[in-house]
PDB file of N, CA, C and O in Angstrom:
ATOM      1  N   UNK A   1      98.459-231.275 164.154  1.00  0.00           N
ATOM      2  CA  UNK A   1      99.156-230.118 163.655  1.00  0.00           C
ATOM      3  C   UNK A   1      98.967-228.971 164.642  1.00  0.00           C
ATOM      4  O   UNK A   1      97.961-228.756 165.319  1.00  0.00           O
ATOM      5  N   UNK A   2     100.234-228.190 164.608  1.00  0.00           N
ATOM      6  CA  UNK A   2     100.157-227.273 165.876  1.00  0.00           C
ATOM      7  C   UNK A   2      99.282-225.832 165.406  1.00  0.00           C
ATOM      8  O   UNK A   2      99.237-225.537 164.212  1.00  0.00           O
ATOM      9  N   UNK A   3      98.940-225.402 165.928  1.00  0.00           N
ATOM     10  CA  UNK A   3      98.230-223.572 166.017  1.00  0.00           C
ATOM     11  C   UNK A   3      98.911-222.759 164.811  1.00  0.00           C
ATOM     12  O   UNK A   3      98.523-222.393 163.701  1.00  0.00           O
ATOM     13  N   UNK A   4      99.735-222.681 165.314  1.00  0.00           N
ATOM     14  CA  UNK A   4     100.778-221.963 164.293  1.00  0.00           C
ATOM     15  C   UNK A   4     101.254-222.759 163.094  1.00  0.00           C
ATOM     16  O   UNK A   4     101.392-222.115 162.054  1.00  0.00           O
ATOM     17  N   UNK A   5     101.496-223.904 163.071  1.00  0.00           N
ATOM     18  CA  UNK A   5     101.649-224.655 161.229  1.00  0.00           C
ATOM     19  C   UNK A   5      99.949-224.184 160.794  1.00  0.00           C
ATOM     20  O   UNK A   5      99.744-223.415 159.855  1.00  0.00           O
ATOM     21  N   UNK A   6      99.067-224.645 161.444  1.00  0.00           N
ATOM     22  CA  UNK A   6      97.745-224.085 160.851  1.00  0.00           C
ATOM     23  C   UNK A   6      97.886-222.648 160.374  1.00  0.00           C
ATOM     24  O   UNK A   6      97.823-222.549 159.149  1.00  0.00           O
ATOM     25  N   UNK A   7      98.022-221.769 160.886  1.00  0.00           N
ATOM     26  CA  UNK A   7      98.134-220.125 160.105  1.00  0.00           C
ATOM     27  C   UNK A   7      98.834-220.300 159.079  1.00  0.00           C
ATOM     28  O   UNK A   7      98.445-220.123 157.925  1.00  0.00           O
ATOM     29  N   UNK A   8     100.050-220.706 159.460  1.00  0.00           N
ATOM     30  CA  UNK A   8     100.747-220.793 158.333  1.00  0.00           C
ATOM     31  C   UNK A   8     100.500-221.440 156.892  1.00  0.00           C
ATOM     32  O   UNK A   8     100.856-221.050 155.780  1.00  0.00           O
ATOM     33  N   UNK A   9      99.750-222.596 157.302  1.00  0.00           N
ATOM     34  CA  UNK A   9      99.302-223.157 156.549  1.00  0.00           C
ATOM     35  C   UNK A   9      97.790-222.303 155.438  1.00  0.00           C
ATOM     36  O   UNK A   9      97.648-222.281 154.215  1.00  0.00           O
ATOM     37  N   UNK A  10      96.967-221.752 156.489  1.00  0.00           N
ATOM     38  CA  UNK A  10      95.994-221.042 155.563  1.00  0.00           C
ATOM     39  C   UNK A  10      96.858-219.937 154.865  1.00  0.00           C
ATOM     40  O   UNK A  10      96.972-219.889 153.640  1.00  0.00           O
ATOM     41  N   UNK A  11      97.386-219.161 155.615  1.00  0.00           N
ATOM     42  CA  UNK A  11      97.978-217.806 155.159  1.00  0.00           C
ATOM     43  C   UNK A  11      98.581-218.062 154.109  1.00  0.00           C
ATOM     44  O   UNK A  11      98.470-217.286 153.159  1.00  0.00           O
ATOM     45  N   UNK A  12      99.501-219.408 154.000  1.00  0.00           N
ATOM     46  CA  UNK A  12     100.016-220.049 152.656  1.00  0.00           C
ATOM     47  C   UNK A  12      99.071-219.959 151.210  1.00  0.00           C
ATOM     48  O   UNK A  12      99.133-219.493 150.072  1.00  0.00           O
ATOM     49  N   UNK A  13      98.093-220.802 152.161  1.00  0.00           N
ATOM     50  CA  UNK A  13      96.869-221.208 150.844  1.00  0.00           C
ATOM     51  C   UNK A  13      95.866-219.749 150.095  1.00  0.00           C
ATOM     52  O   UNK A  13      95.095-219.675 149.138  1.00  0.00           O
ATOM     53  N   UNK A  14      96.258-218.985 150.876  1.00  0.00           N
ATOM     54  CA  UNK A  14      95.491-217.420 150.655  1.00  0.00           C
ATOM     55  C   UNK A  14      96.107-216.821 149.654  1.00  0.00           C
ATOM     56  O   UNK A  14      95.502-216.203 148.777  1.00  0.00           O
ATOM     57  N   UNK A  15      97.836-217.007 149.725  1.00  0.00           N
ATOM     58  CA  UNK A  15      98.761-216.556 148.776  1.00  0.00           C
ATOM     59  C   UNK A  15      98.642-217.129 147.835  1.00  0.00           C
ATOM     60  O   UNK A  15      98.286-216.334 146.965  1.00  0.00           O
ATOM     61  N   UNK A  16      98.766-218.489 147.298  1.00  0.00           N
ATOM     62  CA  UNK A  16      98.642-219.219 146.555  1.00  0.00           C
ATOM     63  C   UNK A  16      96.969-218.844 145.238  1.00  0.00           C
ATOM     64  O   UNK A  16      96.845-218.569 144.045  1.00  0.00           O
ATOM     65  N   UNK A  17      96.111-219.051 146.325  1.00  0.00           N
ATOM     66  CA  UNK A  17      94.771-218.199 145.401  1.00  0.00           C
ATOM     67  C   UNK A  17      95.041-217.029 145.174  1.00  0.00           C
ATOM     68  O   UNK A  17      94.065-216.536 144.609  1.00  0.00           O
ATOM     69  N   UNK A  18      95.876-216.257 145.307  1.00  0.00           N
ATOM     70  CA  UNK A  18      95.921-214.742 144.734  1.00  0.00           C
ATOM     71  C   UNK A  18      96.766-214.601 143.517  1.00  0.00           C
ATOM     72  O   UNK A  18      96.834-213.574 142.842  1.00  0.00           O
ATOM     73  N   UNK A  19      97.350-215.617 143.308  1.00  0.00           N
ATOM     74  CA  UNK A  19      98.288-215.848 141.711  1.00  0.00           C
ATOM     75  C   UNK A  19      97.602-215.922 140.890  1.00  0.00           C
ATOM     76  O   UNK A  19      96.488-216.439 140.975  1.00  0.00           O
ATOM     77  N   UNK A  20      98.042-215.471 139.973  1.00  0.00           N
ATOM     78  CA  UNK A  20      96.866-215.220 138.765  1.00  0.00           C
ATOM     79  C   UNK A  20      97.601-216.715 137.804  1.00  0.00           C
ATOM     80  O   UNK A  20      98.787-216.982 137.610  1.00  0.00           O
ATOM     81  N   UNK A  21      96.480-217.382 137.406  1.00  0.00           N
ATOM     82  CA  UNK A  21      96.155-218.789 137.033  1.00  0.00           C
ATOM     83  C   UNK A  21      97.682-219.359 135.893  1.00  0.00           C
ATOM     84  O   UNK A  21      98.269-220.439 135.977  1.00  0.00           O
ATOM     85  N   UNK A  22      97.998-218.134 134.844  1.00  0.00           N
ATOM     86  CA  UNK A  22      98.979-218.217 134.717  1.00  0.00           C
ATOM     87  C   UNK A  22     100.784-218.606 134.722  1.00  0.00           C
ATOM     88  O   UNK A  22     101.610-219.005 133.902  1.00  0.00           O
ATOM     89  N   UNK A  23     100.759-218.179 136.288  1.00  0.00           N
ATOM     90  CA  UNK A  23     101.338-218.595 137.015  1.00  0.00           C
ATOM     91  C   UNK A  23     101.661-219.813 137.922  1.00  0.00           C
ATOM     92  O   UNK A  23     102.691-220.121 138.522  1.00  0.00           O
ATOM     93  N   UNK A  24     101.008-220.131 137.871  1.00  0.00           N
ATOM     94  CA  UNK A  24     100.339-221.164 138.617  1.00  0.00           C
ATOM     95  C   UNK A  24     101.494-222.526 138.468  1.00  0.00           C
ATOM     96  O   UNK A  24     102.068-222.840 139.510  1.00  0.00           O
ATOM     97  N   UNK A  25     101.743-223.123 137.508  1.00  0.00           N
ATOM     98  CA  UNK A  25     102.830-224.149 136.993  1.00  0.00           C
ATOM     99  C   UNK A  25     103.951-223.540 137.493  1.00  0.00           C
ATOM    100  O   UNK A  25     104.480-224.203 138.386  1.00  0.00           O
ATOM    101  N   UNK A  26     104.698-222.125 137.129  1.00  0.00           N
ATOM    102  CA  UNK A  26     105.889-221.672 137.695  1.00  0.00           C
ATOM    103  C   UNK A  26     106.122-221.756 139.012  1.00  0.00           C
ATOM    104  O   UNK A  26     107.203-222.224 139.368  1.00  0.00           O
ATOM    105  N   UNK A  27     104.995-221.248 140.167  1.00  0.00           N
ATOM    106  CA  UNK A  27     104.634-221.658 141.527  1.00  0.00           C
ATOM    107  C   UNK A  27     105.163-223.238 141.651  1.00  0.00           C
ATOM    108  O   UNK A  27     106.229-223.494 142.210  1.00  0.00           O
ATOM    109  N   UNK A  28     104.273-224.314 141.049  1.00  0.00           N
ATOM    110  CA  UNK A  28     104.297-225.690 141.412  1.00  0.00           C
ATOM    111  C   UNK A  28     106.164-226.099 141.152  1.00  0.00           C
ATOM    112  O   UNK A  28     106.773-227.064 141.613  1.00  0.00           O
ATOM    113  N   UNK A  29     106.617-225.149 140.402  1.00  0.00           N
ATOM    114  CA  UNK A  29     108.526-225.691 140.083  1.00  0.00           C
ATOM    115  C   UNK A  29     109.087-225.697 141.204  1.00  0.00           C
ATOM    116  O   UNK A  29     109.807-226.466 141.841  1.00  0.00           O
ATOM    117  N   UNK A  30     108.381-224.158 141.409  1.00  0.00           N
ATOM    118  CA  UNK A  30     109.250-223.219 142.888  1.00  0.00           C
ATOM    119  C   UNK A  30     109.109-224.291 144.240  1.00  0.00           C
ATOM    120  O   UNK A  30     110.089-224.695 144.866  1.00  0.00           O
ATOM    121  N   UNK A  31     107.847-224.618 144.517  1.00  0.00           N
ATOM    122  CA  UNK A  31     107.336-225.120 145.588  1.00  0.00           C
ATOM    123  C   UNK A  31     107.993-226.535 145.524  1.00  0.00           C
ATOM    124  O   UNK A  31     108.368-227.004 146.599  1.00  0.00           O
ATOM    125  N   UNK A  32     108.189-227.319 144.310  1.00  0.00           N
ATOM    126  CA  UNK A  32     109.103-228.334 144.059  1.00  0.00           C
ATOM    127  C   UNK A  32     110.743-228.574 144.536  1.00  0.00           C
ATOM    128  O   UNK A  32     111.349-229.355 145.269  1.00  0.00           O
ATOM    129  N   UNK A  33     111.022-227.579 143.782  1.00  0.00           N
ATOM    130  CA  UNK A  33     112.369-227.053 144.130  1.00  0.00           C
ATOM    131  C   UNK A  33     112.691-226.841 145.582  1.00  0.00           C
ATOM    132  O   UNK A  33     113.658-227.470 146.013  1.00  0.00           O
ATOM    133  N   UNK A  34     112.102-226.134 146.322  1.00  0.00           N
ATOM    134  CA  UNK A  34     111.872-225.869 147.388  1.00  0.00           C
ATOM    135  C   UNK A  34     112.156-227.620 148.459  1.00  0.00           C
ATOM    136  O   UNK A  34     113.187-227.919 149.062  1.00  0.00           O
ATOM    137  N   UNK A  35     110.793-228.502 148.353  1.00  0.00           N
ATOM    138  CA  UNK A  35     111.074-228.918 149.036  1.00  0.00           C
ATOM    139  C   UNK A  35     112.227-230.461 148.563  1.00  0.00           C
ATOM    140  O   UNK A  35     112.364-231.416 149.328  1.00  0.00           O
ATOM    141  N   UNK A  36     112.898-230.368 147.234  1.00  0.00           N
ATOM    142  CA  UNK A  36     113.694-230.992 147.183  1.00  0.00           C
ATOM    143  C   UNK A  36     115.195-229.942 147.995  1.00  0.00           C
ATOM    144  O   UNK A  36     116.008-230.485 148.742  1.00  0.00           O
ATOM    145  N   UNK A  37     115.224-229.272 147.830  1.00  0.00           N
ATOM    146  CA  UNK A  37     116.645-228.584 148.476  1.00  0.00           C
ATOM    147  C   UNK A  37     115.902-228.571 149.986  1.00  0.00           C
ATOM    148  O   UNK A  37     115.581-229.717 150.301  1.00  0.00           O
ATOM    149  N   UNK A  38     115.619-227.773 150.791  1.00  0.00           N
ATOM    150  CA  UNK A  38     114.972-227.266 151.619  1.00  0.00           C
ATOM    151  C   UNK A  38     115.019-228.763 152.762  1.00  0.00           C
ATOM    152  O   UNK A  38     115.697-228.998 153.763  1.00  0.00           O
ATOM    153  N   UNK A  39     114.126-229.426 152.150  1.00  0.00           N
ATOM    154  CA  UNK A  39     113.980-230.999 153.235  1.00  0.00           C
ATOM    155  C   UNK A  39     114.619-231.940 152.938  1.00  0.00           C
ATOM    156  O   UNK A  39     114.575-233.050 153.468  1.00  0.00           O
ATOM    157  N   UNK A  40     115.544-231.457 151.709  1.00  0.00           N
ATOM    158  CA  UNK A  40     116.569-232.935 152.038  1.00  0.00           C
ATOM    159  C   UNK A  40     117.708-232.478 151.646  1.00  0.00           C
ATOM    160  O   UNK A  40     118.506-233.186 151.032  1.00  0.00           O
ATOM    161  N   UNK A  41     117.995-230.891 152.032  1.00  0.00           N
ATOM    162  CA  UNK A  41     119.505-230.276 152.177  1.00  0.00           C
ATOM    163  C   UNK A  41     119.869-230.289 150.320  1.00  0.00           C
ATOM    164  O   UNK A  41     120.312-229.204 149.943  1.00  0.00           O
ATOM    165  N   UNK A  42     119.750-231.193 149.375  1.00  0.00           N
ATOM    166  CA  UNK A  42     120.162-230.960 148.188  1.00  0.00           C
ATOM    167  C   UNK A  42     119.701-231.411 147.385  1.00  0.00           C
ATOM    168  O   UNK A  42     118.980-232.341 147.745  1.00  0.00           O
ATOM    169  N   UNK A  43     119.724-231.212 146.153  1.00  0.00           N
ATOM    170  CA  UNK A  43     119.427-231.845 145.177  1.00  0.00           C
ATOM    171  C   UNK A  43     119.257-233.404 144.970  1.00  0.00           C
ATOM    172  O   UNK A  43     120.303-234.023 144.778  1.00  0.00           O
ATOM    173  N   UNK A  44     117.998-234.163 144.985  1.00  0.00           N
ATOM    174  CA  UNK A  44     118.035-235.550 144.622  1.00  0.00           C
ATOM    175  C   UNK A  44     119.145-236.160 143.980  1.00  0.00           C
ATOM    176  O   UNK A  44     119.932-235.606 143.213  1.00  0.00           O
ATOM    177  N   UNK A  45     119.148-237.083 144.270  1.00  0.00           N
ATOM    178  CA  UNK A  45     120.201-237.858 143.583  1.00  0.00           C
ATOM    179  C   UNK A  45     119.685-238.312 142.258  1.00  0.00           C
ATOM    180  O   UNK A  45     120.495-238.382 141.334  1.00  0.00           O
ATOM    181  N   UNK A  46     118.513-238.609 142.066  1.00  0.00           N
ATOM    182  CA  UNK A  46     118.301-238.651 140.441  1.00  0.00           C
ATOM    183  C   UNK A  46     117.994-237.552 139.788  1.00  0.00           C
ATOM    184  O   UNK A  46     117.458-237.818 138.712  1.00  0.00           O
ATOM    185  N   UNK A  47     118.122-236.339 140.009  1.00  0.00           N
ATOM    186  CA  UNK A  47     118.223-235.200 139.544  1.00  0.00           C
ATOM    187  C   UNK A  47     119.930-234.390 138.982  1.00  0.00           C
ATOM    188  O   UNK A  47     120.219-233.706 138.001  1.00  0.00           O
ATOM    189  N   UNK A  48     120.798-234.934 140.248  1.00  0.00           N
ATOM    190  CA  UNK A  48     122.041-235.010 139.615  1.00  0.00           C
ATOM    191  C   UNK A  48     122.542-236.180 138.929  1.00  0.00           C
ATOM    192  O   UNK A  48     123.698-236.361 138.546  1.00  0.00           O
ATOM    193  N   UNK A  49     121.325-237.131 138.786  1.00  0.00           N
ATOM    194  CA  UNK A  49     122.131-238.217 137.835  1.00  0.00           C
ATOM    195  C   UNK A  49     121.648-237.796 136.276  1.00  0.00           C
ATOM    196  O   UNK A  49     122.242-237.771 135.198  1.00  0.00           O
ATOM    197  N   UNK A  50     120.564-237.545 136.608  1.00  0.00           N
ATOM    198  CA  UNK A  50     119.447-236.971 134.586  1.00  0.00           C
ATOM    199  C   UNK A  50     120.748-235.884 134.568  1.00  0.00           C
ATOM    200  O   UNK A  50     121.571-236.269 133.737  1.00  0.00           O
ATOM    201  N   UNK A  51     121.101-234.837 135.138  1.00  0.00           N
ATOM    202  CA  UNK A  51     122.422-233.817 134.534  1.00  0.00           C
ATOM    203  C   UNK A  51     123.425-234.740 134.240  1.00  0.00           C
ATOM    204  O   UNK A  51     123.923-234.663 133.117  1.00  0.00           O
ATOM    205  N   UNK A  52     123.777-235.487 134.910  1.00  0.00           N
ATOM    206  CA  UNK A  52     125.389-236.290 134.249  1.00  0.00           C
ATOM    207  C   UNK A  52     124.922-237.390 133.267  1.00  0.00           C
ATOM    208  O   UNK A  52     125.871-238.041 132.829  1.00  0.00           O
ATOM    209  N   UNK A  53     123.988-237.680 132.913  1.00  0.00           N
ATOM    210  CA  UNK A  53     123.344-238.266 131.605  1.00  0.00           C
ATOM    211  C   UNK A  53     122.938-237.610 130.325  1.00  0.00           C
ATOM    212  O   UNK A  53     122.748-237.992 129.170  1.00  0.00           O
ATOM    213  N   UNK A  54     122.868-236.293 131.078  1.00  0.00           N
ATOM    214  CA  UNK A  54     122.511-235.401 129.713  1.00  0.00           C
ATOM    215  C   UNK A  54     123.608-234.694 129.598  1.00  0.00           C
ATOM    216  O   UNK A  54     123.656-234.222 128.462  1.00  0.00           O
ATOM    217  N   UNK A  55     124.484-234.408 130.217  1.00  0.00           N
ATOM    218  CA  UNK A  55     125.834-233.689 129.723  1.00  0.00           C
ATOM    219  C   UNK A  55     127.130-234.765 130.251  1.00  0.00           C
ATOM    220  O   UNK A  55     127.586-234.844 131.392  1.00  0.00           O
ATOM    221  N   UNK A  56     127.465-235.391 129.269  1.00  0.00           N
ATOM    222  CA  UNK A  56     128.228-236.517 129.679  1.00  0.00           C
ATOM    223  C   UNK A  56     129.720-235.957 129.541  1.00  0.00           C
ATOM    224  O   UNK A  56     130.678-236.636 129.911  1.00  0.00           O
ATOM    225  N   UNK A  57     129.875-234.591 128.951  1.00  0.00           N
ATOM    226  CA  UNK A  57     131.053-234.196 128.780  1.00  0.00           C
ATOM    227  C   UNK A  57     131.101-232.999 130.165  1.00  0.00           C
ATOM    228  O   UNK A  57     132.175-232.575 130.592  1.00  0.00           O
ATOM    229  N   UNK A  58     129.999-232.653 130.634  1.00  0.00           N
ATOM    230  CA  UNK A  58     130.955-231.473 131.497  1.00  0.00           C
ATOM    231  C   UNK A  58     131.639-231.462 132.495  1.00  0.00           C
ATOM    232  O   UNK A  58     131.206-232.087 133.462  1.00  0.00           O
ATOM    233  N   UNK A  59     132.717-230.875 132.596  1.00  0.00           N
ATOM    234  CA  UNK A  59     133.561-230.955 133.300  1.00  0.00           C
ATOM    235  C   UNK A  59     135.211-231.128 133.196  1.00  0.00           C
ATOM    236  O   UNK A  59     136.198-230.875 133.887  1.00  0.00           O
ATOM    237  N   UNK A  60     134.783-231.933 131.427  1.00  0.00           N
ATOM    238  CA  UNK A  60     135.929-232.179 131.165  1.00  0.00           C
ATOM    239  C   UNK A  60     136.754-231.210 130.268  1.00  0.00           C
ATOM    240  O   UNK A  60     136.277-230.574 129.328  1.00  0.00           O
ATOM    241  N   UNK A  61     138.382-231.169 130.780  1.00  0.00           N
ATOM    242  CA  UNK A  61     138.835-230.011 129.831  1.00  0.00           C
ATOM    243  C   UNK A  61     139.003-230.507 128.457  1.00  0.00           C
ATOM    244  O   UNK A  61     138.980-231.635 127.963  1.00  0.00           O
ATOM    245  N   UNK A  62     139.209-229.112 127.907  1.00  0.00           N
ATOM    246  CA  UNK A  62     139.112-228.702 126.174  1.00  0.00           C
ATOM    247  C   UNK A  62     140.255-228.150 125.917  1.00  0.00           C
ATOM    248  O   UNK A  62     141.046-227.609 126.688  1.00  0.00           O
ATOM    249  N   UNK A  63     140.314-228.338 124.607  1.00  0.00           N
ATOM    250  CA  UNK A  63     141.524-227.563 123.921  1.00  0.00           C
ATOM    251  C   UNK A  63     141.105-227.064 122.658  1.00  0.00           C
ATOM    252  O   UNK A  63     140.831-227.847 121.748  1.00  0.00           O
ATOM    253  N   UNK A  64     141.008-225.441 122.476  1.00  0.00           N
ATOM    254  CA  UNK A  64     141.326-225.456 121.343  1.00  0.00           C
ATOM    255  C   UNK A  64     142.216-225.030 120.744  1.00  0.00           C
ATOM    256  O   UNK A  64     142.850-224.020 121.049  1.00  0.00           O
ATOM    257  N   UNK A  65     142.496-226.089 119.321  1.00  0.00           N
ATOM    258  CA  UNK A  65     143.727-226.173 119.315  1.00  0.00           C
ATOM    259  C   UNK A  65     144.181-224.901 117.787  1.00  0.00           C
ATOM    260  O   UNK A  65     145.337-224.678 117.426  1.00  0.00           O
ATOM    261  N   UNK A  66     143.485-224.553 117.439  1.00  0.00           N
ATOM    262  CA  UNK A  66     143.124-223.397 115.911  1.00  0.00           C
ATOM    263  C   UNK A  66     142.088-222.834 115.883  1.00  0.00           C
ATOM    264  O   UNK A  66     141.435-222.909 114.843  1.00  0.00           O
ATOM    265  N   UNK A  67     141.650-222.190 116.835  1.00  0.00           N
ATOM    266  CA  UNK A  67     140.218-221.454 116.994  1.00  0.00           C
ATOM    267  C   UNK A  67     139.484-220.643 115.596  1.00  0.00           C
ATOM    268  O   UNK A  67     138.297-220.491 115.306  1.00  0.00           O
ATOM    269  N   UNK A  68     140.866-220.170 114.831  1.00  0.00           N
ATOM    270  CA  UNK A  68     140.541-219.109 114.153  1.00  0.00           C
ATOM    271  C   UNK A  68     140.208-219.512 113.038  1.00  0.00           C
ATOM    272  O   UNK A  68     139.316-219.062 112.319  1.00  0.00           O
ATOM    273  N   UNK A  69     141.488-221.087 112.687  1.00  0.00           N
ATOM    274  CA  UNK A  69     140.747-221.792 111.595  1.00  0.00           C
ATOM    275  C   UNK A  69     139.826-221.887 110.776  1.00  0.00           C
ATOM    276  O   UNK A  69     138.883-222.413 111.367  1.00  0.00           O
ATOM    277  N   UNK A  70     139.478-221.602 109.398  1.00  0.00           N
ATOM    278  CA  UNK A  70     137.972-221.782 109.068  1.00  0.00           C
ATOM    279  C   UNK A  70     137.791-222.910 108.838  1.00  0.00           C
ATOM    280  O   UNK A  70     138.683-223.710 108.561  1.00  0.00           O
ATOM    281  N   UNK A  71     136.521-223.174 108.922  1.00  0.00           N
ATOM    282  CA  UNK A  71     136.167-224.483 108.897  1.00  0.00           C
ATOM    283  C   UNK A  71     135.472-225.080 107.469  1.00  0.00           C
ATOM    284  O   UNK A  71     134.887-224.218 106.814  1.00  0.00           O
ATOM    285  N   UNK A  72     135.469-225.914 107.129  1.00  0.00           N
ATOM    286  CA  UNK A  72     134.542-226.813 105.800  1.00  0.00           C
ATOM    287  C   UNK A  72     134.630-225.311 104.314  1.00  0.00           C
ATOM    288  O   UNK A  72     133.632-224.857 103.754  1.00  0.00           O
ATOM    289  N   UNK A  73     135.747-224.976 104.101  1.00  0.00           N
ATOM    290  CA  UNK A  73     136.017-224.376 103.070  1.00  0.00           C
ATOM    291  C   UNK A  73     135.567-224.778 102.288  1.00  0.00           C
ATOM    292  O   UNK A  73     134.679-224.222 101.640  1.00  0.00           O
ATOM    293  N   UNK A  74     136.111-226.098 102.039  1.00  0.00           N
ATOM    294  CA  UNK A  74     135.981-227.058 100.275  1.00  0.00           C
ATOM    295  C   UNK A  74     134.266-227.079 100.077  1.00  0.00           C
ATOM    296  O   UNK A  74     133.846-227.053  98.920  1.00  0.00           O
ATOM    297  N   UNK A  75     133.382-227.123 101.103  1.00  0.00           N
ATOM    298  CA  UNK A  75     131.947-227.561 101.367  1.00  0.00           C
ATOM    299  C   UNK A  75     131.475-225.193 100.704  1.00  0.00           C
ATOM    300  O   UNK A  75     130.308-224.816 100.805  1.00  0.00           O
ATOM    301  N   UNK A  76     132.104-224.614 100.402  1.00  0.00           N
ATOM    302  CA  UNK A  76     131.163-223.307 100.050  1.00  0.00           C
ATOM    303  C   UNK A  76     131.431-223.625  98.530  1.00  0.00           C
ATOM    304  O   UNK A  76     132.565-224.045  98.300  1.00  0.00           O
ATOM    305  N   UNK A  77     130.495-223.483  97.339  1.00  0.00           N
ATOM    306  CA  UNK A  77     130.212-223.291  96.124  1.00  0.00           C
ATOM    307  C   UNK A  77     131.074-221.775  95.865  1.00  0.00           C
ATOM    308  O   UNK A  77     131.866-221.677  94.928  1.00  0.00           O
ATOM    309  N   UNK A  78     130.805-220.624  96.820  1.00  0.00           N
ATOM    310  CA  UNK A  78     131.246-219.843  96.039  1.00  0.00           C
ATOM    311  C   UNK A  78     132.458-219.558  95.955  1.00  0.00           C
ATOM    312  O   UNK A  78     132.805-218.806  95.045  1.00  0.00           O
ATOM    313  N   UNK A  79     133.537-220.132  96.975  1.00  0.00           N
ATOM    314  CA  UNK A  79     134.636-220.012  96.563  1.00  0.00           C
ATOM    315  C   UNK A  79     135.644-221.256  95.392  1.00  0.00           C
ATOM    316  O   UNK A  79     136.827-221.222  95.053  1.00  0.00           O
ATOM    317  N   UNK A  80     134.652-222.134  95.085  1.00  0.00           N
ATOM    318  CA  UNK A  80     135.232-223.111  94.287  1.00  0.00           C
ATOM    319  C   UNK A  80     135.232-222.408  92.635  1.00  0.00           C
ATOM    320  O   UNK A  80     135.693-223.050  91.691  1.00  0.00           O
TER     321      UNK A  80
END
């Protein structure tokens, strides 16, 4: 490792101990995040696959078609 990744490297680790403990997990996202975009230009590919597994609809268009409509009338007691 060169001279300079070393500084960088302590000066890193100096910052890191000055976070108050709290913090600490939010850091580990950032630093995550980081080197998934950062060293491999984008987002993992199983990271955009868990989003298109968990939202299997977005993207796709909608219509609505009676917005104003009320809905489940017959279902209120007090207007029966």
């Amino acid at each position: 490792m060169s001279n300079q990744a070393e500084i960088y490297q302590q000066e890193l680790l100096r910052e890191i101990k000055a976070i108050p403990p709290e913090y600490v997990p939010n850091l580990l996202k950032i630093i995550r995040l980081f080197r998934e975009t950062a060293l491999f230009g984008r987002v993992s590919r199983n990271k955009t696959e868990e989003i298109k597994d968990k939202y299997p609809l977005r993207g796709l268009p909608f219509t609505y078609v009676d917005p104003t409509e009320p809905i489940a009338v017959d279902d209120w007691e007090v207007l029966q």
